[in-house]
N, C-alpha and C positions, 0 to 999 in steps of 0.2 A: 564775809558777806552773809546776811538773813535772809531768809526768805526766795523764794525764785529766783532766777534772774531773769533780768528784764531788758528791753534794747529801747534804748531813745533814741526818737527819731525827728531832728529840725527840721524844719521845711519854710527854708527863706524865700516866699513869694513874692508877689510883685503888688500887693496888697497887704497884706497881713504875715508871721511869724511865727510856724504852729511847732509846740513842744510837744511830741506824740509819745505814749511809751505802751510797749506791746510787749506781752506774757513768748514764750517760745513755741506759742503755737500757734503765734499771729492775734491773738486778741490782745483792744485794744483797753489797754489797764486804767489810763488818767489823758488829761490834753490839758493843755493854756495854748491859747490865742493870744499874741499882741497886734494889735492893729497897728500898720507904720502908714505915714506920707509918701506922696509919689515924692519922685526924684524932683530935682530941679536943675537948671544949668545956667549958668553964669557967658556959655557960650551955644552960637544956633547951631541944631543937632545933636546935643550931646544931651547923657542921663548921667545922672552925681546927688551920689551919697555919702556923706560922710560915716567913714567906716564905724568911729564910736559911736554913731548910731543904732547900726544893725547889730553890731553889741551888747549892747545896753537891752536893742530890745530881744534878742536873744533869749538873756537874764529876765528879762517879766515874763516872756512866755513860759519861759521853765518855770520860774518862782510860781506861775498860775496853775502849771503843772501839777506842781507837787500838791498846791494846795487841794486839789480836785480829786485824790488819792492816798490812801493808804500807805501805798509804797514808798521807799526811803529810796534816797540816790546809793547808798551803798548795794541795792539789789544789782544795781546798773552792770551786765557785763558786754554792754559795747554800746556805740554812737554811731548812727550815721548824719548824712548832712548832706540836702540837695536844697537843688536852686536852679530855678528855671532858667535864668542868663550863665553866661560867661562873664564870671568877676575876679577881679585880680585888684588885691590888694598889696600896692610894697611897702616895705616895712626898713627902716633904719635902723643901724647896729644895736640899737639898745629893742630889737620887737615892737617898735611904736610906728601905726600911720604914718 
């Protein structure tokens, strides 16, 4: 690993997808935004997303990340990952949705 390391931090809101990444002493190095859709539901009461979505948009908030930054993902010495709900995603023997 080059350089510092760094901690990336996702934050899957209820709005937007932010890729954060912070030096070890709390300051913050680069960020990507992805903006997402609210939910929708197919049934009354319910909120539904499809999982390869939040995914996907994961992926461009990071991709946005990096581009915002100097830093390489190999600085990375850890992830975290929050989310303002309770989500539960299950997954079939092959890892998939």
């Amino acid at each position: 690993m080059t350089g510092d390391p760094l901690i990336l931090a996702i934050d899957n809101g209820t709005q937007s997808v932010r890729a954060l990444l912070f030096d070890t002493r709390g300051n913050l190095v680069g960020k990507g935004k992805q903006d997402i859709e609210a939910y929708f539901s197919d049934q009354p009461g319910w909120a539904e997303q499809h999982p390869e979505y939040f995914w996907d948009s994961i992926g461009q908030a990071c991709q946005k990340l990096w581009a915002s930054t100097e830093a390489t993902p190999g600085q990375v010495a850890g992830v975290t990952l929050t989310t303002q709900r309770g989500t539960v995603v299950n997954l079939d023997a092959d890892g998939q949705p």
